[in-house]
GULUM-894710 format. One record per residue (C-alpha): residue number from 1; residue in one letter; x, y, z. Coordinates in steps of 0.5 Angstrom, whole numbers, plus 2048, in hexadecimal, padded with zeros to 3 digits. Example, Ala and Ser with C-alpha at 12.3 -4.5 7.8 and 13.67 -1.06 7.14 Angstrom:
REM residues 2
+-------+-------+-----+-----+-----+
: mardo : nuvex :   u :   v :   w :
+-------+-------+-----+-----+-----+
:     1 :     a : 819 : 7F7 : 810 :
:     2 :     s : 81B : 7FE : 80E :
+-------+-------+-----+-----+-----+
//
This chain:
REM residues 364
+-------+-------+-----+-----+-----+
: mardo : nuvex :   u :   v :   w :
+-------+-------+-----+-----+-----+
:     1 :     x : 7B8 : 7C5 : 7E4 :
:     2 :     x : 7BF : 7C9 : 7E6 :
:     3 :     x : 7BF : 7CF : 7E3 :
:     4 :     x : 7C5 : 7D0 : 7DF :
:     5 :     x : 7CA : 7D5 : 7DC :
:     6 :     x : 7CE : 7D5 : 7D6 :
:     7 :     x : 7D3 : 7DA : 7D7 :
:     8 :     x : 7D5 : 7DB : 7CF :
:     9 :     x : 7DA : 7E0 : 7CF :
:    10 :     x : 7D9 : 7E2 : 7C8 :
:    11 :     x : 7D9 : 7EA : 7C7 :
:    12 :     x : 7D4 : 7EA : 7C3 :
:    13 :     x : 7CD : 7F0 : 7C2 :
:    14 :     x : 7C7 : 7EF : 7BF :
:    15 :     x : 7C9 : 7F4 : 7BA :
:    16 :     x : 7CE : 7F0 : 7B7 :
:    17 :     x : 7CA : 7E9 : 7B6 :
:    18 :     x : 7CE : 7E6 : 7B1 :
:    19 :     x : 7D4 : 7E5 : 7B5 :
:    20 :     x : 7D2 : 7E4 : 7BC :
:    21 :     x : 7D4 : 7DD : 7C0 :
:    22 :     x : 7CC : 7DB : 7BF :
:    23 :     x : 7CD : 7D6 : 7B8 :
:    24 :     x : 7CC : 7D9 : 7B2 :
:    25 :     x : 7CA : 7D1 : 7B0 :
:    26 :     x : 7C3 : 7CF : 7B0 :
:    27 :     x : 7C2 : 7CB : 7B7 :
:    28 :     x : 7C6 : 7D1 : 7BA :
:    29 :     x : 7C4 : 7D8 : 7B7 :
:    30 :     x : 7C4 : 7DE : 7BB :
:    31 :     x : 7BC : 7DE : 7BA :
:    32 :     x : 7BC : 7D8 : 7BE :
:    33 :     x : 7BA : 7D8 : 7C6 :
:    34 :     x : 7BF : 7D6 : 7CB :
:    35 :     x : 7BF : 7D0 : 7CF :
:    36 :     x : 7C2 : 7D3 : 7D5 :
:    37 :     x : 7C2 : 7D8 : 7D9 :
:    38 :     x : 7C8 : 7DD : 7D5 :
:    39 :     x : 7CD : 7E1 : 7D7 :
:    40 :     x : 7D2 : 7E4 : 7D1 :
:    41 :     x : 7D8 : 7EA : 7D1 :
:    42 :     x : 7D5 : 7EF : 7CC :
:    43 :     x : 7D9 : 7F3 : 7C7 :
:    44 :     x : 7DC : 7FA : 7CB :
:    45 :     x : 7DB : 801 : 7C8 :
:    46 :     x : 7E0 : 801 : 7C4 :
:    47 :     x : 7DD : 7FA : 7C0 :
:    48 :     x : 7E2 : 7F7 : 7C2 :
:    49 :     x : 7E1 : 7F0 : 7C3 :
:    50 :     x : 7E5 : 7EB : 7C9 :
:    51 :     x : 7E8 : 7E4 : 7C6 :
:    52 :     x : 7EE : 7E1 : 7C4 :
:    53 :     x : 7F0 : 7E7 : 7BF :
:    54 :     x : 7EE : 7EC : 7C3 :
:    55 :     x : 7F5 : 7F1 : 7C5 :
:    56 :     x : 7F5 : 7F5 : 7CB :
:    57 :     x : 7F8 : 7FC : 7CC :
:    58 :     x : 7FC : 7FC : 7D2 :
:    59 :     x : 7FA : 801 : 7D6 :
:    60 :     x : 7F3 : 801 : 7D4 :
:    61 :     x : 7EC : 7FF : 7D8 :
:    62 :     x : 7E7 : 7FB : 7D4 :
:    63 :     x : 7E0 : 7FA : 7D5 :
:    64 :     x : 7DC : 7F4 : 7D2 :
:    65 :     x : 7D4 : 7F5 : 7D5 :
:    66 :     x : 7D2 : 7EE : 7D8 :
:    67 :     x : 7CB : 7ED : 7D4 :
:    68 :     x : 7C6 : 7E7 : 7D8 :
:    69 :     x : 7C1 : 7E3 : 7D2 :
:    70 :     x : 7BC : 7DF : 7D6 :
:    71 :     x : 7BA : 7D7 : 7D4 :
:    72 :     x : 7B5 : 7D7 : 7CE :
:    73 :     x : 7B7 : 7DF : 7CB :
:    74 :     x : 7BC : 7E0 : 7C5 :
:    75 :     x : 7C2 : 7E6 : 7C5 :
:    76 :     x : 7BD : 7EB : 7C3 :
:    77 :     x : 7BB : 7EB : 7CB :
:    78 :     x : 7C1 : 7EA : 7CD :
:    79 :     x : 7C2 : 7F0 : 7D3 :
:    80 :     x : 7C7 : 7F3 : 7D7 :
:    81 :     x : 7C8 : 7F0 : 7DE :
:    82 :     x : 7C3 : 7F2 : 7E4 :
:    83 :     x : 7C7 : 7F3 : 7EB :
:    84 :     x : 7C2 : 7EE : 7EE :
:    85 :     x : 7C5 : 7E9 : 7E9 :
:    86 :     x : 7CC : 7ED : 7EB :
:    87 :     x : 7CB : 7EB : 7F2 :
:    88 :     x : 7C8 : 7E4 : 7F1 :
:    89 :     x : 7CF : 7E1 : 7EC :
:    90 :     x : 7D7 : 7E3 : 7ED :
:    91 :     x : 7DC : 7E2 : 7E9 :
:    92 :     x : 7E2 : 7DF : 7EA :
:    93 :     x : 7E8 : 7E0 : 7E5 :
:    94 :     x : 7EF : 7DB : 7E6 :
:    95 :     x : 7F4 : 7DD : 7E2 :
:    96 :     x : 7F7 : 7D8 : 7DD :
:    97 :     x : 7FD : 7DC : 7D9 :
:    98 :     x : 7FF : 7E4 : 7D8 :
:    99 :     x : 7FD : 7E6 : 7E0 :
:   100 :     x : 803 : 7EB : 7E0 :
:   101 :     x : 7FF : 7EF : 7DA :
:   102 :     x : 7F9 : 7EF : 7DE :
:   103 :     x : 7F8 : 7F4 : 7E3 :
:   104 :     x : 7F1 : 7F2 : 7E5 :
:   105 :     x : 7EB : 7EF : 7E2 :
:   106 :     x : 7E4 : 7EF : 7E5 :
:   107 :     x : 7DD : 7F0 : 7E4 :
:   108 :     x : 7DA : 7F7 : 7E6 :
:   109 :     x : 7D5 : 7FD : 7E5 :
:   110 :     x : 7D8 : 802 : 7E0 :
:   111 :     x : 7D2 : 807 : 7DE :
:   112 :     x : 7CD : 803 : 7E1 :
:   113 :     x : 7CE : 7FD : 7DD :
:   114 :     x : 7D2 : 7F8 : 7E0 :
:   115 :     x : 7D8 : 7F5 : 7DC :
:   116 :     x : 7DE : 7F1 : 7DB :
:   117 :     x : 7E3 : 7F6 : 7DD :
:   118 :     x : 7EB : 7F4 : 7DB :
:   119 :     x : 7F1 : 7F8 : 7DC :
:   120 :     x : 7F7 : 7F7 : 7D9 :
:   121 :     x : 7FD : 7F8 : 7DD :
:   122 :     x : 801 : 7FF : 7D9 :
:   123 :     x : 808 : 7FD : 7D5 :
:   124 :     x : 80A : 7FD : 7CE :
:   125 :     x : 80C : 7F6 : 7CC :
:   126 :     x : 80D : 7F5 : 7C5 :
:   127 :     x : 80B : 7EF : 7C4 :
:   128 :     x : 803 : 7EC : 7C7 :
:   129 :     x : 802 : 7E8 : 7CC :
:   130 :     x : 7FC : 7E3 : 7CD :
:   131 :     x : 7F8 : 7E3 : 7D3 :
:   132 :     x : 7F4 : 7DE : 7D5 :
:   133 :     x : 7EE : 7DC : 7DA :
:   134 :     x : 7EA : 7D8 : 7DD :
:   135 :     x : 7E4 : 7DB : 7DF :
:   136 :     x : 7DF : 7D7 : 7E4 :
:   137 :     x : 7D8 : 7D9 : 7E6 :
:   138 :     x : 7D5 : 7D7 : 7ED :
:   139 :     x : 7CF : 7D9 : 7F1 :
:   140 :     x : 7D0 : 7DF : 7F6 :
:   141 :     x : 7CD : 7DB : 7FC :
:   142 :     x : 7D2 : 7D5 : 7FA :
:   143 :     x : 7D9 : 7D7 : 7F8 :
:   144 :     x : 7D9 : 7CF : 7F7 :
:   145 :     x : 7D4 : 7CE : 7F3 :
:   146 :     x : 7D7 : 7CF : 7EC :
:   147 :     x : 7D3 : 7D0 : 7E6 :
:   148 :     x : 7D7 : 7D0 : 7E0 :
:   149 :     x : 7DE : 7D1 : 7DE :
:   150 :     x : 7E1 : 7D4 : 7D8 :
:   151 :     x : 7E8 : 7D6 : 7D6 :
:   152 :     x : 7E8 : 7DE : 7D3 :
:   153 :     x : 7EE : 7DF : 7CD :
:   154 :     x : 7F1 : 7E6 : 7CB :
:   155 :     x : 7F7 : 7E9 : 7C9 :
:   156 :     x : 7FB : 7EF : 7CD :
:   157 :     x : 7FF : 7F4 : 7CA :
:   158 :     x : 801 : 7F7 : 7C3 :
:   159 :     x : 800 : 7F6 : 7BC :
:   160 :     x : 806 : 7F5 : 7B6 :
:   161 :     x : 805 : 7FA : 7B1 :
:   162 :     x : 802 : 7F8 : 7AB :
:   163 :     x : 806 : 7F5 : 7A6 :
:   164 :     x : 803 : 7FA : 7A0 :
:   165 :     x : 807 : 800 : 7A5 :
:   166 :     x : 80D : 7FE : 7A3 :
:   167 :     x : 80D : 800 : 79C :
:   168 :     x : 810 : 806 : 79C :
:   169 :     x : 816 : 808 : 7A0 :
:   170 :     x : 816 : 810 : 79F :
:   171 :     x : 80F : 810 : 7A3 :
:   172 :     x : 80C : 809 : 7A8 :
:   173 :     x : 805 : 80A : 7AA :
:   174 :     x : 806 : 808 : 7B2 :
:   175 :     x : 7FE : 807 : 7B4 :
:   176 :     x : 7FE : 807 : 7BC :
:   177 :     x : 7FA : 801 : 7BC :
:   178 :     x : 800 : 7FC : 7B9 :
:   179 :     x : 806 : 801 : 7BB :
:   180 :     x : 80C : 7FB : 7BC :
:   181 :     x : 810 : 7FA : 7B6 :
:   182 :     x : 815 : 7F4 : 7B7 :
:   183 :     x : 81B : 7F2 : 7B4 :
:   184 :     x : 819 : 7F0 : 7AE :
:   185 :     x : 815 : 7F6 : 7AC :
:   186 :     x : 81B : 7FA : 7AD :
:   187 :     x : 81F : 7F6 : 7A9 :
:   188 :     x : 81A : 7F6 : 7A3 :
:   189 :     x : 81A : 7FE : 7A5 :
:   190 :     x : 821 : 7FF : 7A5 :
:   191 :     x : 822 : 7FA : 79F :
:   192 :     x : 81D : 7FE : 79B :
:   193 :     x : 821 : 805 : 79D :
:   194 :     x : 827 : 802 : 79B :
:   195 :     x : 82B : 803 : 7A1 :
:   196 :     x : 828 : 80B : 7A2 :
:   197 :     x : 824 : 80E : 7A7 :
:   198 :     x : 81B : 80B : 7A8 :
:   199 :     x : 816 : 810 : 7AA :
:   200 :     x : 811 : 80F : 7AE :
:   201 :     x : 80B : 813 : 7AF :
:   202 :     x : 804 : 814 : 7B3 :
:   203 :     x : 7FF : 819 : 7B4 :
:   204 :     x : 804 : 820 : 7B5 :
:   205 :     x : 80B : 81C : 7B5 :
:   206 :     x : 810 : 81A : 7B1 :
:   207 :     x : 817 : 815 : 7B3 :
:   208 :     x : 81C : 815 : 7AD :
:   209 :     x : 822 : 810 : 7B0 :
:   210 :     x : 826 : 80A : 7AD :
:   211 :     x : 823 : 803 : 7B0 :
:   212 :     x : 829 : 7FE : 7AE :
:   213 :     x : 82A : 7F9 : 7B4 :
:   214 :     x : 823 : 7FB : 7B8 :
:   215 :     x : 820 : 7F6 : 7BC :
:   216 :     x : 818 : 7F5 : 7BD :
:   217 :     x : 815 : 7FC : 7BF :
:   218 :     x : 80F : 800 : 7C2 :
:   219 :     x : 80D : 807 : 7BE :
:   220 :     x : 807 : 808 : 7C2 :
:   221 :     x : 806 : 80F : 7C2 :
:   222 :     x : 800 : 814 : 7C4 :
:   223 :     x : 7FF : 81B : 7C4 :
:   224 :     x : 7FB : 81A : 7CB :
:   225 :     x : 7FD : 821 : 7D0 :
:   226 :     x : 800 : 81F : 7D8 :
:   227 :     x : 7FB : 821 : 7DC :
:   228 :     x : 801 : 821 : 7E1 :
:   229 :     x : 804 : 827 : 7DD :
:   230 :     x : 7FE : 82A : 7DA :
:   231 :     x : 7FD : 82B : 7E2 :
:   232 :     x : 803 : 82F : 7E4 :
:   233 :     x : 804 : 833 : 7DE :
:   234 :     x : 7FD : 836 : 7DE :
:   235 :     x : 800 : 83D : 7DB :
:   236 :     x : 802 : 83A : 7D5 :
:   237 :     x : 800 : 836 : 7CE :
:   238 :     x : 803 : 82F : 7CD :
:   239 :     x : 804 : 82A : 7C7 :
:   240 :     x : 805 : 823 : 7C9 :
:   241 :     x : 809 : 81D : 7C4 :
:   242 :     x : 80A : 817 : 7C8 :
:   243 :     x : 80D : 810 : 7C7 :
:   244 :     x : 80B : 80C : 7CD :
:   245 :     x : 811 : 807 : 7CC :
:   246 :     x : 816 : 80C : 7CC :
:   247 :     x : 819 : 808 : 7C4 :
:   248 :     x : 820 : 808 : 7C4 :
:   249 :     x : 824 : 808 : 7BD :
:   250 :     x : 82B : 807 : 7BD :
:   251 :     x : 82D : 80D : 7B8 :
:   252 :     x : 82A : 814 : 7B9 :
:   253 :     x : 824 : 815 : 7B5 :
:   254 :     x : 820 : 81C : 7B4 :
:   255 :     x : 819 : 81D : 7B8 :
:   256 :     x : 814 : 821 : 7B4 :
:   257 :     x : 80E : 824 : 7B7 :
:   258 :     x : 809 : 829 : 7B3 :
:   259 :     x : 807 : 82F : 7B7 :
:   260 :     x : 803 : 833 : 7B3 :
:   261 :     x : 7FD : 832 : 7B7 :
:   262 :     x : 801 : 835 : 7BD :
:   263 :     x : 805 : 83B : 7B9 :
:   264 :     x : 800 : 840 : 7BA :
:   265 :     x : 7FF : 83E : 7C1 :
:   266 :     x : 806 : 83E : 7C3 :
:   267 :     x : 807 : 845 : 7C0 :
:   268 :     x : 80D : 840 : 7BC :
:   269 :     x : 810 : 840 : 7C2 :
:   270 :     x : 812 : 838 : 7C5 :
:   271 :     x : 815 : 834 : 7CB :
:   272 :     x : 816 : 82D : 7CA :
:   273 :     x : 817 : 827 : 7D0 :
:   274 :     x : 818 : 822 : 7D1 :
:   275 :     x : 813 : 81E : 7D6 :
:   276 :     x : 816 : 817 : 7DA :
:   277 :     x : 816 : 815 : 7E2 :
:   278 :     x : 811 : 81B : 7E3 :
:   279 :     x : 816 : 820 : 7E1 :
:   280 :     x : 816 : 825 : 7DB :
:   281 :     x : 81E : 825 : 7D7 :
:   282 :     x : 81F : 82A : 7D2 :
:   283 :     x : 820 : 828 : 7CB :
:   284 :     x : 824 : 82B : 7C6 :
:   285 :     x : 820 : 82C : 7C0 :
:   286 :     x : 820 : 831 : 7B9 :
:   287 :     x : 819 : 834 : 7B7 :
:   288 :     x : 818 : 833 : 7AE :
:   289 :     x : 814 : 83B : 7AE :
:   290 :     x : 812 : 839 : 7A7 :
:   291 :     x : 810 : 832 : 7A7 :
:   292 :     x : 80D : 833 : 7B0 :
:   293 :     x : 811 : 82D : 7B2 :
:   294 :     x : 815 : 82D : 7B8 :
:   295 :     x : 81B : 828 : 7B7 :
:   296 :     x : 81E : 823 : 7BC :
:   297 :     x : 824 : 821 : 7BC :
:   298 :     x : 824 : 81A : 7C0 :
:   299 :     x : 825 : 812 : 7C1 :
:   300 :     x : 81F : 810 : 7C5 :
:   301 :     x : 819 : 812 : 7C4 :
:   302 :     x : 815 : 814 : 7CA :
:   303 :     x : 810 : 819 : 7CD :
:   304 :     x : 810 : 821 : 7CB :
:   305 :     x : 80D : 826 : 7CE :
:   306 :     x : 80D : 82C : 7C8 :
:   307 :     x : 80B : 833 : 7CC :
:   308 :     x : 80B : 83B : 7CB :
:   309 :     x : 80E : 83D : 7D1 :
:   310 :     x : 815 : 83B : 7D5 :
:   311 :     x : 814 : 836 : 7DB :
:   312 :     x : 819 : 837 : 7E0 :
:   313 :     x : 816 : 833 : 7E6 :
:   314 :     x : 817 : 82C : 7E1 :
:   315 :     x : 815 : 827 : 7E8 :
:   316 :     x : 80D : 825 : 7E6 :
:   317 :     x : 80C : 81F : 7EA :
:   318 :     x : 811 : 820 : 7F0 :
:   319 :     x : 80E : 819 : 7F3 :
:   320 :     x : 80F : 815 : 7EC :
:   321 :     x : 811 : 80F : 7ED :
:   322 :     x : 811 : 80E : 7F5 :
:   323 :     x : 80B : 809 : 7F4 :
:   324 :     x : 80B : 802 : 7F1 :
:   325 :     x : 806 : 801 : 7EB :
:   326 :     x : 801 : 7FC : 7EF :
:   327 :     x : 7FF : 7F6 : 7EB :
:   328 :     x : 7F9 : 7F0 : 7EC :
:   329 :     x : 7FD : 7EA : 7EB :
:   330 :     x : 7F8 : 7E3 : 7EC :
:   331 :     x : 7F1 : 7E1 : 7EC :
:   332 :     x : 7EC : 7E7 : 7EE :
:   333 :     x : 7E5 : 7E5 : 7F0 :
:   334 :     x : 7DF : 7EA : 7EE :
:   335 :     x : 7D8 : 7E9 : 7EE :
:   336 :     x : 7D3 : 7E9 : 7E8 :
:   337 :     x : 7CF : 7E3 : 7E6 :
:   338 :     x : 7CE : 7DB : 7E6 :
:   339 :     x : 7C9 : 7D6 : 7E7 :
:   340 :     x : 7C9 : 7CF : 7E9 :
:   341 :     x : 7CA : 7C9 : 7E5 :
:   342 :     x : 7CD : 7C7 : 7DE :
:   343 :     x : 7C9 : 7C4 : 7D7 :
:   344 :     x : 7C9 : 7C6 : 7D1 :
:   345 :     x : 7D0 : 7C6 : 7D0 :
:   346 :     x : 7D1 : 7C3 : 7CA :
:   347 :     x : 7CD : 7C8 : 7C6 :
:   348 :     x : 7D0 : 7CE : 7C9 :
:   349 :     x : 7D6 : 7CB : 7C8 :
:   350 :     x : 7D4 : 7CB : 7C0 :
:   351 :     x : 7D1 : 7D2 : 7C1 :
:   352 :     x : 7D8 : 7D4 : 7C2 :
:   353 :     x : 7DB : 7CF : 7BE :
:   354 :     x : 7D7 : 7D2 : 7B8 :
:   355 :     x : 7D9 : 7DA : 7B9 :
:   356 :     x : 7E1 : 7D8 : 7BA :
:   357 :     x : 7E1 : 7D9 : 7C0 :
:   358 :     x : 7E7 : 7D7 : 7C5 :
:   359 :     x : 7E3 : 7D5 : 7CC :
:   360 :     x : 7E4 : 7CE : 7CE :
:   361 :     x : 7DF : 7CB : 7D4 :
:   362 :     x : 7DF : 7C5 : 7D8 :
:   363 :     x : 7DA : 7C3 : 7DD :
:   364 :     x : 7DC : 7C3 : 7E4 :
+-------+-------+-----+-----+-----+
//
């Protein structure tokens, strides 16, 4: 009898049993051995499971470990992935929607565990983008011996901020993880202010501005430090606020940055720029002594760079911008696992079925 691969991309651990893509019926149960030989993506680090409601972060690289259950076992013994069984199978990933938001999608050894690894191309769109391949396995000695087909579904991108956040204008919550507020969201904050002025916060910063007429926008923000900075100006100490989308407001709204970590550091004394195209800009700003705010006067919301000393050579990057972003559009071909022939089909098909999974198959 051929030996037979079920490539069941269904993310899932024996530690969270109840809802793996191995049934949770009585024919089907997770206790119960495969038929096949079964290769499955396993949740990343963070928990976080691949399928069609699955957002991700621009800019980010996840990591899914590749986990292999031989015929007659159970999920409980499944294993990750051996280099013999790397070198005997490929993968083959062909994009069928969203290969602008991909910048490479492949499986390869990360901390010695071989895993499905996809990077997602840097932006900050405000709306998601659904992504989609079909993944085919085939053996390594014969790129024509085609195993089995399986489409992959996810979403790219950023979440909308949760309704429950839109309460109360005098302070709205802005979580990075669901950061873009649409049209309607400012409509209902603007209705609720009664035409004045929204104040949006997180972590360290507050932004109070009046948003009548705003259209969809990302206030994705981080406290994260410039390497590129931090490099250059190894003398002095630095507070980073940054909003990567760069939001512009169409009225001037006032950016409120608490510093009573930095006060003593910076011995009250504070610069405060502006970073954009590998260059730091000055920014007018007034210092609240009392409530230890820096204040900012601005439209658009950006990088800022808080520091205790001047800086007078404001060129960080001098080659910032003389070389394009490379991207991988289209099919890639990377090797992991396969076998040969396809049965069963109808069970796995209800395995997946069961744990509402998006994987649809079809046999070559």
């Amino acid at each position: 009898m051929k030996k037979i691969i079920s490539m069941i991309l269904a993310l899932t651990t024996a530690a969270s049993l109840a809802v793996t893509a191995f049934a949770q019926t009585k024919d089907n149960d997770s206790s119960n051995p495969v038929t096949n030989d079964t290769v499955f993506f396993d949740k990343d680090a963070d928990g976080l499971e691949l399928n069609a409601d699955t957002v991700l972060t621009p800019g980010e690289t996840y990591y899914f470990p590749v986990k292999f259950i031989e015929a007659g076992k159970t999920l409980a013994d499944a294993q990750a992935l051996t280099s013999t069984q790397f070198n005997n199978f490929k993968f083959h990933f062909a994009n069928e929607e969203g290969k602008r938001e991909i910048s490479s999608i492949k499986v390869e050894k990360h901390k010695s565990v071989y895993s499905l690894a996809i990077t997602v191309k840097a932006g900050w769109p405000t709306k998601l983008s659904d992504v989609s391949y079909t993944v085919s396995v085939v053996d390594s000695k014969d790129s024509k011996n085609e195993i089995d087909v399986a489409a992959l579904a996810f979403q790219t991108g950023y979440k909308t901020i949760d309704d429950s956040s839109l309460k109360n204008p005098d302070y709205v919550v802005v979580n990075p993880e669901a950061p873009v507020l649409t049209e309607d969201s400012f409509d209902t904050l603007n209705d609720l202010a009664d035409g004045k002025e929204v104040t949006f916060a997180h972590g360290d910063w507050e932004f109070s501005v009046r948003v009548n007429g705003m259209k969809d926008t990302n206030m994705v923000s981080n406290s994260d430090d410039i390497d590129a900075i931090i490099e250059k100006y190894q003398d002095q100490d630095f507070k980073f606020v940054s909003f990567p989308a760069g939001p512009e407001f169409r009225t001037t709204g006032t950016l409120s940055i608490d510093v009573s970590s930095e006060m003593d550091d910076f011995d009250g004394k504070f610069f405060v720029y502006r970073y954009l195209n590998g260059k730091l800009t000055e920014v007018d700003f007034t210092l609240d002594s009392e409530e230890e705010l820096v204040k900012i006067k601005t439209k658009q919301l950006g990088r800022f760079v808080l520091t205790n000393k001047e800086i007078t050579d404001s060129v960080v990057d001098p080659n910032f911008g003389s070389n394009g972003e490379s991207s991988n559009g289209g099919s890639e071909q990377n090797p992991d696992t396969g076998a040969n022939d396809f049965v069963a089909i109808a069970a796995a098909m209800a395995i997946i079925a069961s744990a509402g999974i998006l994987l649809s198959r079809k046999r070559k």
